[in-house]
FIDREN-42799 format. One line per 5 residues: number of its first residue (from 1); for each residue x, y, z of N, C-alpha, C. Coordinates in nm, 4 decimals. Atoms other than C-alpha are relative to their C-alpha. Layout:
<recs>
NUM> X:Y:Z:X:Y:Z:X:Y:Z  ...
</recs>
This chain:
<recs>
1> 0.1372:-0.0298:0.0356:0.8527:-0.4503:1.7286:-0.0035:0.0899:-0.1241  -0.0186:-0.0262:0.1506:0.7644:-0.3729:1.3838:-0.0598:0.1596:0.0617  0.0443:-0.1263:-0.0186:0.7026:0.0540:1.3651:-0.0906:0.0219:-0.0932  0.0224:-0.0696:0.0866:0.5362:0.0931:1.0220:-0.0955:-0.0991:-0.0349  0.1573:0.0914:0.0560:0.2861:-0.2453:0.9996:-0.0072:-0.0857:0.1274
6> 0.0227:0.0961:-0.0738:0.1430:-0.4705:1.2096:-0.0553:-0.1228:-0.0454  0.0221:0.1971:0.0322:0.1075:-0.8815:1.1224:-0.0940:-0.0108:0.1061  0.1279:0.0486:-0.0396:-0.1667:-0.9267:1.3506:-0.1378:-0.0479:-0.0162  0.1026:0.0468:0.0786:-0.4043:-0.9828:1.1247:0.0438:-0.1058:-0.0749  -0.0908:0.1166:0.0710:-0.1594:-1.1929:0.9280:-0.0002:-0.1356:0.0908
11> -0.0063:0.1197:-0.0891:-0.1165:-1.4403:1.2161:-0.1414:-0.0209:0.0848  0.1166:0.0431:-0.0554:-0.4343:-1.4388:1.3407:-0.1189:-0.0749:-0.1385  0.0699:0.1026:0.1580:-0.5917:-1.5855:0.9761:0.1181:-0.1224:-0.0402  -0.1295:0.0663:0.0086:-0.2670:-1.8006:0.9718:0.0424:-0.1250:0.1725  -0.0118:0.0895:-0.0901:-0.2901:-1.9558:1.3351:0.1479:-0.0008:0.0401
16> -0.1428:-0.0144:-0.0614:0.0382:-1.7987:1.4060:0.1280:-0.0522:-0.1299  -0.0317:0.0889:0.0632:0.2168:-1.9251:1.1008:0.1242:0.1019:-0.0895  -0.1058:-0.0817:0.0476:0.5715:-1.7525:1.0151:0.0082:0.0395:-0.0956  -0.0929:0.0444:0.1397:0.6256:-1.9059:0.6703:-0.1157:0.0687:-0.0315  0.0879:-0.0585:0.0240:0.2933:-1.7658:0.6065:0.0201:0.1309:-0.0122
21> -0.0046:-0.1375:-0.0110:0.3647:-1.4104:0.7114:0.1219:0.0665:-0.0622  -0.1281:-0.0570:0.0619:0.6973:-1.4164:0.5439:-0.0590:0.0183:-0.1535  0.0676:-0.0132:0.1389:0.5049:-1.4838:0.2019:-0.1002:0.0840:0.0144  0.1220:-0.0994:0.0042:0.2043:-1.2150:0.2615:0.1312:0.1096:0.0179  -0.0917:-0.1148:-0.0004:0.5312:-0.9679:0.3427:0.0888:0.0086:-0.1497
26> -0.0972:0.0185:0.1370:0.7361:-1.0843:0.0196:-0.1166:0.0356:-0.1073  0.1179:0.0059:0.0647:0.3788:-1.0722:-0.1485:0.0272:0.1843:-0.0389  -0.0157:-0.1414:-0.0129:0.3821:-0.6808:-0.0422:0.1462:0.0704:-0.0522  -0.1231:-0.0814:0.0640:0.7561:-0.5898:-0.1588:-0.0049:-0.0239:-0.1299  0.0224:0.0035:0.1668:0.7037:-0.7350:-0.5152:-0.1806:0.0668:-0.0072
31> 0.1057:-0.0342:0.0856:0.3570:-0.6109:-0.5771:-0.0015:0.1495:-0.0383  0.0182:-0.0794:-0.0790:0.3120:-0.3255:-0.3729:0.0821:0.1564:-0.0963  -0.1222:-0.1554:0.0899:0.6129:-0.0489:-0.5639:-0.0585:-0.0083:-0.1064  0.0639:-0.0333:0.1461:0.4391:-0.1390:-0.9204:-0.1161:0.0622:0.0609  0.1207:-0.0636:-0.0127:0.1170:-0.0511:-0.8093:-0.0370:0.1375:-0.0046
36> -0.0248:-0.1142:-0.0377:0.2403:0.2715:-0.6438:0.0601:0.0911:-0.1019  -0.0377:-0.0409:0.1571:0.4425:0.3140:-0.9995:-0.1197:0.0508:-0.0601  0.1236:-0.0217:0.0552:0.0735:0.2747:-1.1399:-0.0802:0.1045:0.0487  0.0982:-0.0991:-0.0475:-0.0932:0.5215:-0.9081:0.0898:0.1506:-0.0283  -0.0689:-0.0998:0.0221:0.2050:0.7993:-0.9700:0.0107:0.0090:-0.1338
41> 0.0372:-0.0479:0.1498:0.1795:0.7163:-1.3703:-0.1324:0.0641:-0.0442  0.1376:-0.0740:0.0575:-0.1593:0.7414:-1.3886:-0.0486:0.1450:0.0255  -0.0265:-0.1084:-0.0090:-0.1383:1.0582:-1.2189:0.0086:0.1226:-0.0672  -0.0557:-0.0477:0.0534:0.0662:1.2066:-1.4390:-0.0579:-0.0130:-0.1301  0.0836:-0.0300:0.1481:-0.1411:1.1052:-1.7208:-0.1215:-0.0037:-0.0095
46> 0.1752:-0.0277:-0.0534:-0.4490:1.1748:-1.5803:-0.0949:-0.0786:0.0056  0.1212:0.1119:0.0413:-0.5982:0.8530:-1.6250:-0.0278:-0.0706:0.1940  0.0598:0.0346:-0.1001:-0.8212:0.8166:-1.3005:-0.0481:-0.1174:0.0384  0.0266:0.2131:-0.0331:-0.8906:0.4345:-1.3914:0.0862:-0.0503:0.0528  -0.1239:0.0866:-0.0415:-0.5471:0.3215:-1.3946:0.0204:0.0241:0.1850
51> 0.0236:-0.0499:-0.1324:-0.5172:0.5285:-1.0430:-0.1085:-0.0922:0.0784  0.1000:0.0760:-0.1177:-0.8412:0.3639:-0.8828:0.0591:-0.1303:-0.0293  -0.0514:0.1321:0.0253:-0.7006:0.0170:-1.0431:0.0731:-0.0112:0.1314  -0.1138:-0.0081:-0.0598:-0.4033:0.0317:-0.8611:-0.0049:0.0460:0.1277  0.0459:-0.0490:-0.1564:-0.5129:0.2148:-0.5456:-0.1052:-0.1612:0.0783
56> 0.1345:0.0767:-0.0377:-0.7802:-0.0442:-0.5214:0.0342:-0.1705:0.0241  -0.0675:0.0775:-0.0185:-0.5468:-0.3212:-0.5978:0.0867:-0.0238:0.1202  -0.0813:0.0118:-0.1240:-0.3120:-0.2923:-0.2792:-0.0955:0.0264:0.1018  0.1054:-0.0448:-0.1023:-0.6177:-0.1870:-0.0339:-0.0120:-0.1021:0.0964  0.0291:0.1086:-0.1350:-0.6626:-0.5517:0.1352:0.1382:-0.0184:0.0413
61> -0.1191:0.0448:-0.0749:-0.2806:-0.6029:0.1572:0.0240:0.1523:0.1313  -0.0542:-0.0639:-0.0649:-0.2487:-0.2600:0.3227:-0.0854:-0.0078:0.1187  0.0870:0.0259:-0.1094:-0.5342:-0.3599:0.5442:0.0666:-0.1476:0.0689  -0.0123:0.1444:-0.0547:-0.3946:-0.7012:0.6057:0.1339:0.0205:0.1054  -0.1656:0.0386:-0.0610:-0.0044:-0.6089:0.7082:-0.0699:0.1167:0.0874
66> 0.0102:-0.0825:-0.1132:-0.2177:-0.3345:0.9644:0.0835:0.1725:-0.0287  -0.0907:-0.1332:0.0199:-0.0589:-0.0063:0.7658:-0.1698:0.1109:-0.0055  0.1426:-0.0998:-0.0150:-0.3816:0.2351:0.8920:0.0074:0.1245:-0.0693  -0.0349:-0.1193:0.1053:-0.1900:0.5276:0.7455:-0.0610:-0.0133:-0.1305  0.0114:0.0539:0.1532:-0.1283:0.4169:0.4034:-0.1484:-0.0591:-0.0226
71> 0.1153:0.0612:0.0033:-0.4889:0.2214:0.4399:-0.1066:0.1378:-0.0879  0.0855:-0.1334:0.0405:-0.6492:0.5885:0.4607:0.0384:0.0400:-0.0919  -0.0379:-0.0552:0.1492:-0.4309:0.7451:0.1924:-0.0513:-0.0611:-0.1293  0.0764:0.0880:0.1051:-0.5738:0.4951:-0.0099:-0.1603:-0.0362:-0.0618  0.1198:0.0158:-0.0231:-0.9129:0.4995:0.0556:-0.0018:0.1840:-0.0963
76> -0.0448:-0.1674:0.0615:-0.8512:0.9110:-0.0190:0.0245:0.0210:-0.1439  0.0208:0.0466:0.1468:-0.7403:0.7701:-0.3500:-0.0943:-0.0422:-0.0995  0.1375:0.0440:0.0649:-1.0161:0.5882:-0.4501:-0.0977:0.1089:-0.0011  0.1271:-0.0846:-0.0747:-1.2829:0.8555:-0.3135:0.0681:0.0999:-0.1462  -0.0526:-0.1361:0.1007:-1.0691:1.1088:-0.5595:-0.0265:-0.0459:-0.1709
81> 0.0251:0.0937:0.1413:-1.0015:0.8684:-0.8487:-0.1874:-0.0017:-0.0692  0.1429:0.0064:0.0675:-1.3891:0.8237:-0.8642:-0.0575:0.1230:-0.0241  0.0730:-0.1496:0.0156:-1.4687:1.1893:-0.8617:0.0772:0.0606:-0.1377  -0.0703:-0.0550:0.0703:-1.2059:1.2585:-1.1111:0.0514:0.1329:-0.0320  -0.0718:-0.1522:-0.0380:-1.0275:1.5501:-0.9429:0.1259:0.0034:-0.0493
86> -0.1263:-0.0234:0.1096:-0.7688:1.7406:-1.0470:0.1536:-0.0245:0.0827  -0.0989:0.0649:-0.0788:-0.4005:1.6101:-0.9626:0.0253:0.0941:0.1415  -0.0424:-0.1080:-0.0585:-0.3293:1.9336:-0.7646:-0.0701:-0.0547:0.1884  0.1379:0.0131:-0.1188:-0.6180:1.8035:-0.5082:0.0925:-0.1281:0.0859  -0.0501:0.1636:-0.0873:-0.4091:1.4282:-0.4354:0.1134:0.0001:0.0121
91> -0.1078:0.0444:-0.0038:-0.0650:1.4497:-0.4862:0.0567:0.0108:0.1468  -0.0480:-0.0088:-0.1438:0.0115:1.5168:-0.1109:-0.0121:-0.1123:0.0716  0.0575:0.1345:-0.0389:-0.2216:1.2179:-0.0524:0.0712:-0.1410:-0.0312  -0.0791:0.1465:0.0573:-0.0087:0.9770:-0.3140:0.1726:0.0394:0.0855  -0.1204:-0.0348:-0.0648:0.3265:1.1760:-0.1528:0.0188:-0.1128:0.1267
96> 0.0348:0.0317:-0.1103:0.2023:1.0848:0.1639:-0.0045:-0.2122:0.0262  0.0414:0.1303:0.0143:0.1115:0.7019:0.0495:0.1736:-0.0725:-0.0046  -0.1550:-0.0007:0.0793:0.4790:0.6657:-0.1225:0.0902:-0.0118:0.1679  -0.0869:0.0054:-0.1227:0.6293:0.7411:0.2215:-0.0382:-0.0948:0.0698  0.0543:0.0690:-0.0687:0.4420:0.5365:0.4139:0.0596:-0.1595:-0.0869
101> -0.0228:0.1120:0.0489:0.5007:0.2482:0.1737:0.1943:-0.0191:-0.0037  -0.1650:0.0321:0.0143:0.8634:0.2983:0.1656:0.0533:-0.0344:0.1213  -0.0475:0.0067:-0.1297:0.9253:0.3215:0.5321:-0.0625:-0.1477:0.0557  0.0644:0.0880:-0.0390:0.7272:-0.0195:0.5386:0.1190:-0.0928:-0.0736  -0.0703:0.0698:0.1462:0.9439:-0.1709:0.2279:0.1429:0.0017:0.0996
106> -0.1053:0.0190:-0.1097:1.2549:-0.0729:0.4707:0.0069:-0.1294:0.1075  0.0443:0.0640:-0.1268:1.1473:-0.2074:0.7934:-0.0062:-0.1783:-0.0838  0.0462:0.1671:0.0205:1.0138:-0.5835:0.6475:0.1298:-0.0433:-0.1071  -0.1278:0.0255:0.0135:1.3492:-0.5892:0.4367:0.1094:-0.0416:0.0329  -0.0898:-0.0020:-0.1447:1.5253:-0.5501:0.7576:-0.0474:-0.1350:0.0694
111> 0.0595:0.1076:-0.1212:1.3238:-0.7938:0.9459:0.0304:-0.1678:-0.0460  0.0109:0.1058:0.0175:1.2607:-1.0487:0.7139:0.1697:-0.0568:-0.1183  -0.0781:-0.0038:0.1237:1.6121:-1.0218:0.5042:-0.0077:-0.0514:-0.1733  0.0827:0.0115:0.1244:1.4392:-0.9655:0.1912:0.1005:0.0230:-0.1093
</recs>
């Protein structure tokens, strides 16, 4: 049993459908680390677009593979990104996202020998 996402949403829009859930998981290991690249550059260069881009971009996959954590951290992102607070205020939030996404990137690696 997966610890860090749940495919239940995956196979229930899929009718149970493996090959399906192996491509929405392969979908998430190639997209998923640039994005998170994009939300830790923009960061760093203060650009709050690129940040909501990129936060805003992974939002249905992290809703789809069932990651509720990471879901919220993300949502936390956006909500910040649009206010255009200062890094000091999120980085715990993108810390926080980063882990979550890595310990997911593990796990479906493992599972699906990615």
């Amino acid at each position: 049993m997966a610890l860090h996402y749940n495919l239940s949403k995956v196979f229930a829009i899929s009718d149970n459908d493996e090959d399906f859930a192996k491509q929405i998981v392969t979908l998430f290991t190639e997209e998923v680390p640039v994005e998170i690249k994009n939300i830790r550059d923009g960061l760093e260069e203060k650009d709050h677009k690129r940040v909501y881009q990129a936060a805003h971009k992974i939002k249905p996959t992290l809703d789809l593979l069932g990651m509720e954590l990471a879901y919220e951290d993300v949502l936390t992102i956006e909500k910040w990104s649009k206010a255009e607070g200062k890094r000091k205020e999120i980085k715990d939030v993108v810390k926080s996202l980063r882990g979550h996404v890595d310990n997911t990137l593990k796990e479906v690696k493992k599972t699906y020998n990615l």
